[in-house]
N, C-alpha and C positions, 0 to 999 in steps of 0.2 A: 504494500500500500504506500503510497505516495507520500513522503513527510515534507515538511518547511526546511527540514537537513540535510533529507537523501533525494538530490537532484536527480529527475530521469532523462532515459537518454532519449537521442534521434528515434528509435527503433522501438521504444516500447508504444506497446498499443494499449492505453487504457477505455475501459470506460465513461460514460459520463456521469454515472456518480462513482468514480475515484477523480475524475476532474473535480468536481464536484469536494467531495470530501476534501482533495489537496487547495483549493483554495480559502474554506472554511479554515483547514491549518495554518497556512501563508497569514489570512485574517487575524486569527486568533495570536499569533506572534509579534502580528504585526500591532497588532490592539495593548500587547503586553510589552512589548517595547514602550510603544507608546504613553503607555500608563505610569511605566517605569520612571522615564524621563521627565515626564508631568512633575510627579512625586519629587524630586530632585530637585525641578525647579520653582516648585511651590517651599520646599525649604529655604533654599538662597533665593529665595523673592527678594528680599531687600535687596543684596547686590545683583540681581538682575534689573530693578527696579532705578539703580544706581547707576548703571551703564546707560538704560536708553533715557534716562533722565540729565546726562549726562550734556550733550548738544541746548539746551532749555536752559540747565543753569550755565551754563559759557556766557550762551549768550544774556541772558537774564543779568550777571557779573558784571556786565562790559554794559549795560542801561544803568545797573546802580552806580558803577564809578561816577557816570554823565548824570546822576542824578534823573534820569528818567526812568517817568513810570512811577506806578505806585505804589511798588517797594524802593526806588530811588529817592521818593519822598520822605519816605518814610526811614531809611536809613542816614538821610538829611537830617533831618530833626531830629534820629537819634544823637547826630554825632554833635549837633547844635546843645542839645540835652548837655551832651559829654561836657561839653567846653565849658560849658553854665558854669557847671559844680566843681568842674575842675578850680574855675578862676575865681569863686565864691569862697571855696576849701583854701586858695592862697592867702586871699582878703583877709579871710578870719583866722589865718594864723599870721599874719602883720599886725592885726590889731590883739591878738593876743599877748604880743609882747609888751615889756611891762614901758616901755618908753611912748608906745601907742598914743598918750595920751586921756586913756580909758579908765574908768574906775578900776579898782582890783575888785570888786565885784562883779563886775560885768565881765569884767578878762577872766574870772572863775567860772564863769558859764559857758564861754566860747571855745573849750575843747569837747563838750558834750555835744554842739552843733556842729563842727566838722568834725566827729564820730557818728553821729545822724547824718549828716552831707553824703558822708564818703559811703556807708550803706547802703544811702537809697540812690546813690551813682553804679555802685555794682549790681545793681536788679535791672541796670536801660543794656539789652543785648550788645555785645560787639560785635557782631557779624551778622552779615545782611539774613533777613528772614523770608521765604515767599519767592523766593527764587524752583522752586516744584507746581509743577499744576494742581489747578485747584479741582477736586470734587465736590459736586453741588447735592447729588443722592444722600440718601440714608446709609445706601448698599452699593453705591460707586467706588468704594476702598474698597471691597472685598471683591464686586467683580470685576473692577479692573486690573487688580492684580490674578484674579485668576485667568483671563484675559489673555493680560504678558506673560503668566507661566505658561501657556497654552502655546504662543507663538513662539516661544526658548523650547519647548516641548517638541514641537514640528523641527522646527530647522536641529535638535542633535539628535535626533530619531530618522530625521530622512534619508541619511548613507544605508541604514538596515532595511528601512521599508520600503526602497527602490530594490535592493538586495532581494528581497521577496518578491515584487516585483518580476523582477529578471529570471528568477527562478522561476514563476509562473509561465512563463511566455518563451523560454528556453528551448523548450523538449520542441515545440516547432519549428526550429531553426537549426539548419543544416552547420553541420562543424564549421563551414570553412564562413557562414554567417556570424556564428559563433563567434568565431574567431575576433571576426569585424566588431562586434556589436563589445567585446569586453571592454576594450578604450573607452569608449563612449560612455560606457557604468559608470567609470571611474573620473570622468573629463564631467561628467555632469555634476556631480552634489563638488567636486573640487570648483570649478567656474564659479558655481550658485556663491560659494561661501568665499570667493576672491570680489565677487559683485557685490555680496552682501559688505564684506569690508571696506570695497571703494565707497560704497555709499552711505556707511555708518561714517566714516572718517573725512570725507568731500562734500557728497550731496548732501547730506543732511542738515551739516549747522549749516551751510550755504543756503537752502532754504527755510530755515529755522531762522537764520537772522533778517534773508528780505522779506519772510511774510508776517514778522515779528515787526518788524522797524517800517513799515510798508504803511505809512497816514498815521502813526503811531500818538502823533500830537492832537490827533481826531477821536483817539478811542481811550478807552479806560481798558490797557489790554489785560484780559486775565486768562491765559492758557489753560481749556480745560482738559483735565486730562483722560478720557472717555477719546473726545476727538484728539488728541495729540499721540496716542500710544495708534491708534487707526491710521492717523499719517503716517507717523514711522514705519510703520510695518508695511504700508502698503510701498513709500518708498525704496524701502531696502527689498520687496519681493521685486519691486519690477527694475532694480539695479542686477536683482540677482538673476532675473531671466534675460536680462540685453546681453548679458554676457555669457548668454549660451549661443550666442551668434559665430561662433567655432564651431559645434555640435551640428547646428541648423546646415550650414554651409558645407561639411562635411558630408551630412545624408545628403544634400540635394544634390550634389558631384557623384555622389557612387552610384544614385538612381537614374543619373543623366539629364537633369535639370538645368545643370550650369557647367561649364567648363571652365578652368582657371583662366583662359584663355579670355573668356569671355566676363571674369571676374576684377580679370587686369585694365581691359578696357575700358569698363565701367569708373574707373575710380572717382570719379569727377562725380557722378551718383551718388556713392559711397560718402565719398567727405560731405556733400551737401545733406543730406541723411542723416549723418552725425551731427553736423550741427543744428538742423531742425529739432532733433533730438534733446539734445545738450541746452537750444532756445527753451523747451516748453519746460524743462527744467528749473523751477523757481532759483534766482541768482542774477549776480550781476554780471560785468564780461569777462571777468579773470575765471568767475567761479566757470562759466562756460568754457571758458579753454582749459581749463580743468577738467571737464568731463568729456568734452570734444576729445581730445587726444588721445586719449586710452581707449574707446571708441571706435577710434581710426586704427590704433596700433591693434583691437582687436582683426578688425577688415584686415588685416595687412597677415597678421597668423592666421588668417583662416585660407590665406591665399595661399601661401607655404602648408598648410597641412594639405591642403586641397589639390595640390602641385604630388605632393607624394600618394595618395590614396588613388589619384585620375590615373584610369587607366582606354588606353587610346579605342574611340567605339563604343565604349560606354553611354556616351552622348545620345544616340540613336535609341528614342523609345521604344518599348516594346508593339506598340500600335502603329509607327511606324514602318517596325522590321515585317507585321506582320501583314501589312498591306502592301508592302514591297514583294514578299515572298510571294502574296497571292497574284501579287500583279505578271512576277518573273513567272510562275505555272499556267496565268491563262494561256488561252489557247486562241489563236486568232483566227477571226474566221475565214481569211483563205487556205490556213496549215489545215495540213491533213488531221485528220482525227485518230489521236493512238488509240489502241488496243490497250489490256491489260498487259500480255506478255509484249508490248513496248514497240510492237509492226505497227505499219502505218496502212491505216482504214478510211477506202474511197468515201469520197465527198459524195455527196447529194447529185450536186452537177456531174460528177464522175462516173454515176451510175446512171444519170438518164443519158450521158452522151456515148455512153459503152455502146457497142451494136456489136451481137454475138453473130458469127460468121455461120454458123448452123439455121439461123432466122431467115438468111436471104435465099438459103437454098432451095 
């Protein structure tokens, strides 16, 4: 019987419920993986919570230094607070001393007020507050963290559950397809997680800061975090699928879609692609040559893998070749008509202009 472990081969013939059964198993592994890494990442929640929150308070940091915003105000007036009591605590220890001019009564009382000063100065925060998005729910901390454990969940589970995957879909596939399609396993979740990095570490705060600072003096911006962990994620899924445009470009060359030949040509395509691309990307114009580029250098490795995998004829689809072949086997209608064993068989015309020499006699 079919397991999640014991791959079958080209040559077995199963059933449809052992297909059946062995997908249910694929599932169930796949479920339990899955469940696994959930669990894992609902523990370090916090520091998963800490990474994609990470891009928000940068940027959030770099508005309080400028004093904008409404924790920039607000770290304003702490630090306004600050100076108050700082310069209040000097005041009243000059007039404590005994040349002040002050009673020694009242100089008796003025080290219990800058002992109360200095107290109630160490309760005003020293570092900024409000720089994480806010939830507005009852139940919006509890499900949006389970939320982002859920999407830390997927992305360190998906190398296994493509793995299963591939096992399913395997036993169809001829060894020397086999062969083809192993790269590809391994080129796929490796891309995902180099895209997903380009764009934790580029797109992100690059769109985190223009749609943040974007009329900024218009709004009272408060980031919430519901829609903010939904943008991130969808940003880093669709960085981590542009850069499976290696993979893409590959099948379409072995199935004869494209030729390198025909990939080198294009380039002028290509670049302007990427930069369309790279445009609707929220950012200014560095941040776009920033993502334009790596973009391009992908087109550019896809054209070298694509140069090695092409092979000459290829090109030529199958509905093509097959209406060629039928077209080379018709039979024209002034050619003779073959037989089966391969002689050539009088025409229509050939037999009414026959005249048998026995007829006239």
């Amino acid at each position: 019987m079919a397991t999640a472990i014991r791959t079958i081969g080209h040559e077995d013939r199963l059933s449809v419920v052992d297909h059946l059964d062995e997908l249910r198993t694929r599932l169930i592994v796949s479920g339990a993986v899955l469940a696994v890494a959930f669990g894992f990442c609902m523990w370090q929640n916090h520091a998963l919570l800490g990474i994609i929150n990470k891009p928000l308070q940068t940027q959030t940091q770099k508005q309080v230094a400028k004093g904008h915003g409404t924790v920039g105000q607000a770290v304003l007036a702490q630090q306004a607070v600050l100076g108050v009591a700082g310069d209040a605590q000097a005041a009243l220890r000059v007039l404590a001393q005994p040349g002040s001019g002050l009673s020694a009564r009242a100089r008796a009382q003025l080290p219990a007020l800058i002992s109360s000063l200095r107290a109630d100065a160490a309760k005003v925060p020293r570092h900024p507050s409000g720089d994480a998005p806010v939830t507005l729910g009852v139940g919006e901390p509890f499900t949006t963290t389970v939320t982002v454990a859920l999407y830390f969940a997927l992305v360190l589970s998906l190398p296994l559950i493509l793995y299963e995957v591939y096992g399913f879909v395997m036993p169809a596939l001829s060894p020397t397809e086999r062969r083809g399609a192993a790269p590809l396993l391994i080129a796929v979740p490796c891309l995902f997680a180099v895209g997903v990095l380009f764009g934790y570490f580029v797109v992100l705060p690059a769109a985190v800061h223009f749609l943040v600072n974007f009329n900024s003096s218009e709004f009272n911006v408060l980031v919430q975090a519901n829609q903010y962990y939904r943008f991130a994620a969808t940003t880093l899924l669709a960085m981590g699928l542009i850069f499976q445009l290696p993979v893409a470009i590959l099948i379409a060359t072995r199935v004869g879609l494209v030729t390198p030949r025909q990939l080198r040509k294009n380039r002028r395509y290509a670049i302007l692609a990427c930069a369309v691309v790279a445009a609707l990307l929220p950012g200014d114009l560095i941040t776009l040559m920033l993502e334009a580029v790596p973009l391009y250098l992908l087109y550019e490795v896809s054209i070298l893998l694509a140069s090695l995998v092409y092979r000459p004829g290829s090109d030529r689809s199958p509905i093509a070749d097959r209406s060629s072949s039928t077209q080379g086997a018709a039979v024209h209608p002034e050619d003779p008509a073959r037989s089966p064993d391969g002689a050539a068989e009088p025409g229509v015309q050939q037999i009414i202009d026959h005249v048998d020499p026995q007829l006239l006699d």
